[in-house]
C-alpha positions as CSV (number, residue, x, y, z in Angstrom):
1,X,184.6,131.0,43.9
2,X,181.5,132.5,43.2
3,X,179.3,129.4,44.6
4,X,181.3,130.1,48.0
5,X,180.5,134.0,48.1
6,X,177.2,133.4,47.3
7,X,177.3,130.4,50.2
8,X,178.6,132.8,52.7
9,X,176.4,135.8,52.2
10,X,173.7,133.5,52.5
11,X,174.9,132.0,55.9
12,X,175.4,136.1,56.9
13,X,172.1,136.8,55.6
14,X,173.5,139.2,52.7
15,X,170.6,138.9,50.4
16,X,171.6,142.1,48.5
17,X,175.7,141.1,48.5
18,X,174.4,137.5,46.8
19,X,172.8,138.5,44.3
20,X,174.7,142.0,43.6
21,X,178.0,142.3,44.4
22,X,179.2,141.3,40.5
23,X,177.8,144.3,39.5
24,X,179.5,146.6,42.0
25,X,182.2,149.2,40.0
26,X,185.2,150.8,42.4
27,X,189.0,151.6,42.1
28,X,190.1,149.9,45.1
29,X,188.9,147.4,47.6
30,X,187.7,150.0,50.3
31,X,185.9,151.4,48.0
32,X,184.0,148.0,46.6
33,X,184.0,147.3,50.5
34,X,181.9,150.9,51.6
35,X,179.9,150.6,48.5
36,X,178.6,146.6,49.4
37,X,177.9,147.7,52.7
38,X,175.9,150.9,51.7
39,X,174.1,149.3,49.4
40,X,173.3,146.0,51.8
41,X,172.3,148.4,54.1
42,X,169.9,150.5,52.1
43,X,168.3,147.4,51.2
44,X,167.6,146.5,54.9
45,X,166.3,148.9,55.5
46,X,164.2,148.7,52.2
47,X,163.1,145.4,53.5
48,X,162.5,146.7,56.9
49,X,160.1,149.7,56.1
50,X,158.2,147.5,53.7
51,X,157.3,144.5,56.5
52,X,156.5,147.5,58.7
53,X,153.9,149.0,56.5
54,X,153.0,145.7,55.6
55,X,152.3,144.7,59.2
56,X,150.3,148.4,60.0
57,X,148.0,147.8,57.5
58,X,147.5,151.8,56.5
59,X,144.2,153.0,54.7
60,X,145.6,154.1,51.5
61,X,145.6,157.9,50.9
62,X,145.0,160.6,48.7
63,X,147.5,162.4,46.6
64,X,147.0,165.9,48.0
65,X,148.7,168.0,50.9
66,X,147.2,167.7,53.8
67,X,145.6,171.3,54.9
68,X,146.1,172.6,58.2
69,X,144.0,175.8,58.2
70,X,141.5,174.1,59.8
71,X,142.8,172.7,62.9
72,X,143.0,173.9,66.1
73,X,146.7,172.8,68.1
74,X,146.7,173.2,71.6
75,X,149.7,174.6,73.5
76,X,152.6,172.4,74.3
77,X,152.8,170.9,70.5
78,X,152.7,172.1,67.2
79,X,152.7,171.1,63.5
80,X,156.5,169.9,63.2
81,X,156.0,168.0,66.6
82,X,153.1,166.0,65.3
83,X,154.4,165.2,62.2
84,X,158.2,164.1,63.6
85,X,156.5,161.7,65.5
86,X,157.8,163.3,68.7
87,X,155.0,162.2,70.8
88,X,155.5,159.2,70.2
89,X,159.2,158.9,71.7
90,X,157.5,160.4,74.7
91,X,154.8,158.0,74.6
92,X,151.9,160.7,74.2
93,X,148.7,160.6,72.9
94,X,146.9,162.4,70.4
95,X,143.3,162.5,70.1
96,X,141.9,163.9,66.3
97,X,138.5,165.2,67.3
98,X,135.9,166.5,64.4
99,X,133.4,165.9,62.6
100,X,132.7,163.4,59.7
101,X,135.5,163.8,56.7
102,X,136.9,166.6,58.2
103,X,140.7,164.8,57.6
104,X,141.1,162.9,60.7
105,X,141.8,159.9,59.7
106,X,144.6,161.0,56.6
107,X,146.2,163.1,59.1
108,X,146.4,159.5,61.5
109,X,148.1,158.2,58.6
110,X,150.1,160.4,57.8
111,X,151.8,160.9,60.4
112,X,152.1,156.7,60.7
113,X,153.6,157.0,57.1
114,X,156.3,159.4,58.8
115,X,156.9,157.3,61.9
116,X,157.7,154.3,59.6
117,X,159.8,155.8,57.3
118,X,161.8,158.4,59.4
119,X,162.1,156.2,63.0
120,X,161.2,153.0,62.0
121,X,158.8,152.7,64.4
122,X,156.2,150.0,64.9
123,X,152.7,151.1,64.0
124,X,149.0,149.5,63.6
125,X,146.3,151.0,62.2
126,X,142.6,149.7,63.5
127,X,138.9,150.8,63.3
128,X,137.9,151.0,66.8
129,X,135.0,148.1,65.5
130,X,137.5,146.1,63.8
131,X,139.8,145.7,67.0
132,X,136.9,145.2,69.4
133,X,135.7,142.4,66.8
134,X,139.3,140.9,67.0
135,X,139.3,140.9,70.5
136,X,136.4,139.1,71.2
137,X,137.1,136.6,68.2
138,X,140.1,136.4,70.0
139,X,138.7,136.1,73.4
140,X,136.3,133.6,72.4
141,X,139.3,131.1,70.9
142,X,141.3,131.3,73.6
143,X,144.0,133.7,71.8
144,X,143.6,136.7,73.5
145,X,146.9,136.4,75.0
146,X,148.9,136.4,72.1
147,X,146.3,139.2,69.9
148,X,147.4,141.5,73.7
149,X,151.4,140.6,73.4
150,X,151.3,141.7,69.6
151,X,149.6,145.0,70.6
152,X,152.2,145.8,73.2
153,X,155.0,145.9,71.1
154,X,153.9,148.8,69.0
155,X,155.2,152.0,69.3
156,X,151.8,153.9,68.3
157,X,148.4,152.2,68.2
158,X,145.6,153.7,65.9
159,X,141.9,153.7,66.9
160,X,139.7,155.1,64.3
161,X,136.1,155.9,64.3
162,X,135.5,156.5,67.9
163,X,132.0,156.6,68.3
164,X,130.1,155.9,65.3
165,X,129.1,152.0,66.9
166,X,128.2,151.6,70.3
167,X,129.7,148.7,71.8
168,X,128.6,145.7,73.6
169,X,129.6,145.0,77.3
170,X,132.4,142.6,76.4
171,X,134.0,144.8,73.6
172,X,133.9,147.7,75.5
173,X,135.8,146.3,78.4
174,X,138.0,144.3,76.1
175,X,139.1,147.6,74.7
176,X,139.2,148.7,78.1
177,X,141.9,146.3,78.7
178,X,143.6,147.0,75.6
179,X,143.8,150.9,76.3
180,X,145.1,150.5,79.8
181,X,147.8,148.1,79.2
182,X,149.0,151.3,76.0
183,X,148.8,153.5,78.9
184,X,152.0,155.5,79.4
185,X,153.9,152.8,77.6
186,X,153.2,153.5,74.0
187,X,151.7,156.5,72.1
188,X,147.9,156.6,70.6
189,X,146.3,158.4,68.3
190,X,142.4,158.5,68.6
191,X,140.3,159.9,66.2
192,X,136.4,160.3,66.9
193,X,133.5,162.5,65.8
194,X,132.2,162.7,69.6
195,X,133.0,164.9,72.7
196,X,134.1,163.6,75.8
197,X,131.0,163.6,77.5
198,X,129.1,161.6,74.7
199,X,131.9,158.7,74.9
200,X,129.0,157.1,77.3
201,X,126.9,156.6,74.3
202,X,130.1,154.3,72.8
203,X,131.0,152.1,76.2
204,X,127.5,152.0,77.7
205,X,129.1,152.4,81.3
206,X,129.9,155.8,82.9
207,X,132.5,154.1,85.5
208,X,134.6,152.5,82.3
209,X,133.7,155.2,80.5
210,X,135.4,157.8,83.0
211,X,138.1,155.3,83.6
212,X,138.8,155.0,79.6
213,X,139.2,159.2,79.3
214,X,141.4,159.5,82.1
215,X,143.5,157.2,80.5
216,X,143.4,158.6,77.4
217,X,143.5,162.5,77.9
218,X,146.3,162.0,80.8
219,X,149.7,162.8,78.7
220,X,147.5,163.8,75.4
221,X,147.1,166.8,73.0
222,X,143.5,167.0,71.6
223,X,143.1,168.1,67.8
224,X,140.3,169.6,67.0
225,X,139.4,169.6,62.9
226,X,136.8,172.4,62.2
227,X,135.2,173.0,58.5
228,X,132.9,171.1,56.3
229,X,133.5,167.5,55.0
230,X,136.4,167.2,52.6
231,X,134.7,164.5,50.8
232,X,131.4,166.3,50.3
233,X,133.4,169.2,48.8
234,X,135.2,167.3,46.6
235,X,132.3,165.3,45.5
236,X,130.6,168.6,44.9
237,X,133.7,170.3,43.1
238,X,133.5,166.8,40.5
239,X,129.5,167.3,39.5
């Protein structure tokens, strides 16, 4: 009997019920039932949060709080709103603008960690370099279709470091490509060290470059981080 249990939850895909449901305690069989489904299910959803992080591919972060003190939210959005991901269910943008380890990038984590773990939603994290590089490796091997499909079905796409490499004609308009197709159908969040009017200096163009901002600030909330470098306070505090 126990080959055949083991056979069926296999054929239903009940990895946790296969190799658990021996050790499963309860008075009657509603209660063994509820319990073998709560526990199957928590273990989906295990399984499901853990390909999804897998997949994102999250810088790791520090142990301490994030501080808000020094960031400026605009009007229309606030701390909770960030954090609960609510942007992107309305396929928003956010766009983390400051200077060098002013928290940018652990705040764009964060709040992936959150849309993960509270919505499930489908997240990937890129250096703006790193994706142009993949899109023009891609390009080049004739797999730029399928590198484009994968991007579209996230929920929230990650660009960080905006602005710290200039890029070359064909990255620039192959991340062109990539932010207009994300346009009002999935949620960004930017972070760069740059204003607006030095993105030039990035996409070498002032026609893309105009036709990349509009795109970007149109159904966004700019975050401005103020203060001195985390990372060269810290590394200061530790002398």
């Amino acid at each position: 009997m126990n080959e055949q249990i083991a056979l069926y939850a296999k054929r239903l895909k009940l990895s946790w019920t296969k190799e658990n449901y021996n050790n499963i305690k309860a008075n009657s069989n509603e209660e063994f039932l509820l319990k073998l489904l709560e526990k199957e299910v928590e273990a989906r959803e295990e399984r499901k949060v853990n390909l999804l992080l897998s997949q994102a591919q999250l810088p790791k972060t520090g142990s301490q709080p994030f501080q808000w003190e020094h960031i400026q939210i605009p009007q229309g959005i606030d701390r909770d709103t960030v954090l609960n991901g609510d942007f992107i269910k309305d396929r928003e943008n956010l766009i983390l603008y400051g200077g060098v380890g002013t928290g940018k990038t652990y705040l764009a984590t964060l709040l992936s960690l959150n849309a993960i773990y509270k919505f499930g939603y489908k997240v990937k994290f890129f250096t703006v370099a790193g994706l142009v590089n993949k899109l023009i490796e891609a390009n080049q091997q004739g797999t730029l279709p399928k590198l484009m499909k994968q991007i579209d079905k996230l929920d929230n796409l990650v660009l960080d470091e905006l602005g710290y490499i200039p890029l070359n004609k064909e990255g620039a308009e192959l991340l062109f490509q990539v932010i207009s197709m994300c346009y009002e159908n999935r949620s960004m969040v930017i972070t760069t060290n740059l204003q607006f009017g030095q993105w030039n200096h990035v996409f070498g163009d002032p026609i893309l470059t105009e036709a990349v901002i509009d795109r970007l600030i149109h159904h966004s909330h700019l975050l401005v981080f103020k203060g001195d470098s985390f990372r060269y306070k810290e590394s200061l505090l530790n002398k």
